[in-house]
C-alpha positions in Angstrom: 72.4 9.9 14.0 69.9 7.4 12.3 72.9 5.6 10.4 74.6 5.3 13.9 71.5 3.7 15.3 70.7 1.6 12.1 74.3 0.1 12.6 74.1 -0.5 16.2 70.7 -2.2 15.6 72.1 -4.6 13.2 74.8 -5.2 15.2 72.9 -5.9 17.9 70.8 -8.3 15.4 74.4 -10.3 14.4 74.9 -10.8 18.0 72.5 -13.5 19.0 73.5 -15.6 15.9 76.1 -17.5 17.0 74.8 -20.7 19.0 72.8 -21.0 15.5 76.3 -21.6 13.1 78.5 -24.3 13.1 82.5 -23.9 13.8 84.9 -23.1 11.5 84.8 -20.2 8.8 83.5 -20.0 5.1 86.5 -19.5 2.0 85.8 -17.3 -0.5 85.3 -19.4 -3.1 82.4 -21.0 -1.5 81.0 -17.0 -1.4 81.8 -17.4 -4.8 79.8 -20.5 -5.3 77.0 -19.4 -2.8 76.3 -16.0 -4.8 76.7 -17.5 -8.3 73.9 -20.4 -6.8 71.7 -17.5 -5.1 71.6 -15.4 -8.6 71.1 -19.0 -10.9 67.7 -19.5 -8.3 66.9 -16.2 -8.9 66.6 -16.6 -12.3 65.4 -19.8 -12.5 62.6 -19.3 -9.8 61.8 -15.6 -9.9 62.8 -12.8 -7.3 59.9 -12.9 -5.1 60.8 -16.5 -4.6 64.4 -16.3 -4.5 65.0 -13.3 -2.2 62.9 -15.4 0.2 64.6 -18.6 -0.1 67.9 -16.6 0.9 65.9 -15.0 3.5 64.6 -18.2 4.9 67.1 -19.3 7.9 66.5 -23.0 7.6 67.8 -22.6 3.8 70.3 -25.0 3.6 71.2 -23.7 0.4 72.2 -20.0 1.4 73.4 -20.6 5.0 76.6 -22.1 5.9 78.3 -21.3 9.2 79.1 -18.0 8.7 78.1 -17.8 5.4 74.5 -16.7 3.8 73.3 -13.8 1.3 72.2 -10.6 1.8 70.6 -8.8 -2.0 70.3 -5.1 -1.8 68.2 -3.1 -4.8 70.6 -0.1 -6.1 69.1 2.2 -4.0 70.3 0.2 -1.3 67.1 -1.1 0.4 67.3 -4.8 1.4 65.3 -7.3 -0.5 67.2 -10.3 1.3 68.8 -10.9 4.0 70.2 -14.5 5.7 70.6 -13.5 9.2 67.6 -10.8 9.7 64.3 -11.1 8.0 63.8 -7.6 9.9 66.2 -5.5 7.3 64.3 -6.9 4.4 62.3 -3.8 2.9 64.6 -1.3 5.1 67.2 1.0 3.0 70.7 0.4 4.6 72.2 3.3 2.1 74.0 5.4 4.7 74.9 2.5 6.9 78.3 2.4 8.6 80.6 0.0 9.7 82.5 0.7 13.0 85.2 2.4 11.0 82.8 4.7 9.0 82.7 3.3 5.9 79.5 3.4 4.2 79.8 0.1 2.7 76.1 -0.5 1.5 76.4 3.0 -0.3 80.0 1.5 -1.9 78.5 -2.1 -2.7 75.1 -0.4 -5.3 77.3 2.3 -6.5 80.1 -0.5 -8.0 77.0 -2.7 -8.7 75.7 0.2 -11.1 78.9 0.1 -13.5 80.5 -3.8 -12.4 79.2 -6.8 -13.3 80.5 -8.5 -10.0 83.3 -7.2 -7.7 84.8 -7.6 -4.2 84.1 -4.9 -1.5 86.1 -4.8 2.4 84.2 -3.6 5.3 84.1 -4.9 9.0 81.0 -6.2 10.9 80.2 -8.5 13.6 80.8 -12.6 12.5 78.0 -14.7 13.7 80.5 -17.5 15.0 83.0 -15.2 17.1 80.5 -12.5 18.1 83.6 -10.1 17.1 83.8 -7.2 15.0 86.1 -8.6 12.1 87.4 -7.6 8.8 85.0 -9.1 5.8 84.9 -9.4 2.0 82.2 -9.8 0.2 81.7 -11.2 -3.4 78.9 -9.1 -5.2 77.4 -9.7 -8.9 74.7 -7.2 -9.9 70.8 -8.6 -11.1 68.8 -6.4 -13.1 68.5 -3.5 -10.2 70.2 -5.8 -7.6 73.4 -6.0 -6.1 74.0 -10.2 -4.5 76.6 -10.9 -1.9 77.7 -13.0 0.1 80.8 -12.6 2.4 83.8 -14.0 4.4 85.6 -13.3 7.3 89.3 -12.6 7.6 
C-alpha cells in the first residue's frame, strides 16, 4: 500500500511540470551526455554540491525539456532529483510504475554489479502529462546509481 501511494504521489508531483519544459523531446544521447556531465561535476565538485546542482530546477546544466537527473544511493533513497526536491532523502526502493515494475529496486541492484546500463520503465513525461514508456541511461558512483532518461 505505501509503494502504491509513493507512486501516485510522485506522479502527482510529474504532473504540474509541464508549463515549466519546453517542446519537443530529449534523444538518448543527450541522456548520455547529461549523465556523463552530472557524474564529471560530481567529481569535480563533490557530492553534496553536485547532487544539489542537479537538484536545483533553474540548472541549466541538468534540465532540458524533458530531460534532468535523478541519483539514487544503492539502497535506493534519493540523493537528487531534477523535478522534486521533495524525494531527495526519501527511499523510492519498492516504488512501482503503473505496470508494477519496481524499477528503482532494478536500477541499484544493476548499479551494484554494472558500471553503466539502460533500464525501461513507464512514468508520467513532464511535456505530455502522459504515462509513457522511458529509458534511462544509468552509470554507478561510489554507492550511487546516476540517470537520466528519455521518452519513447
Amino acid at each position: 500500500m505505501q509503494a502504491r501511494k509513493t507512486v501516485i504521489v510522485a506522479l502527482a508531483a510529474m504532473l504540474g511540470m509541464g508549463a515549466a519544459w519546453a517542446e519537443g523531446a530529449a534523444t538518448a544521447k543527450e541522456a548520455e551526455a547529461m549523465v556523463k556531465k552530472g557524474v564529471a561535476y560530481i567529481k569535480a565538485n563533490g557530492k553534496e554540491k553536485g547532487f544539489a546542482e542537479i537538484t536545483r530546477r533553474d540548472s541549466k546544466e541538468f534540465h532540458d525539456r524533458d530531460l534532468y537527473l535523478a541519483a539514487h544511493k544503492l539502497d535506493g533513497t534519493c540523493v537528487a532529483h531534477g523535478t522534486n526536491e521533495k524525494m531527495v532523502g526519501k527511499n523510492f526502493i519498492d516504488m512501482k510504475d503503473i505496470d508494477g515494475k519496481e524499477y528503482i529496486k532494478e536500477r541499484v541492484e544493476l548499479g551494484k554489479t554494472k558500471a553503466t546500463f539502460y533500464t525501461d520503465y513507464k512514468f508520467v513525461n513532464p511535456v505530455s502529462k502522459k504515462i509513457e514508456p522511458k529509458t534511462a541511461y544509468c552509470e554507478r558512483l561510489d554507492d550511487y546509481v546516476v540517470c537520466g532518461g528519455v521518452y519513447k
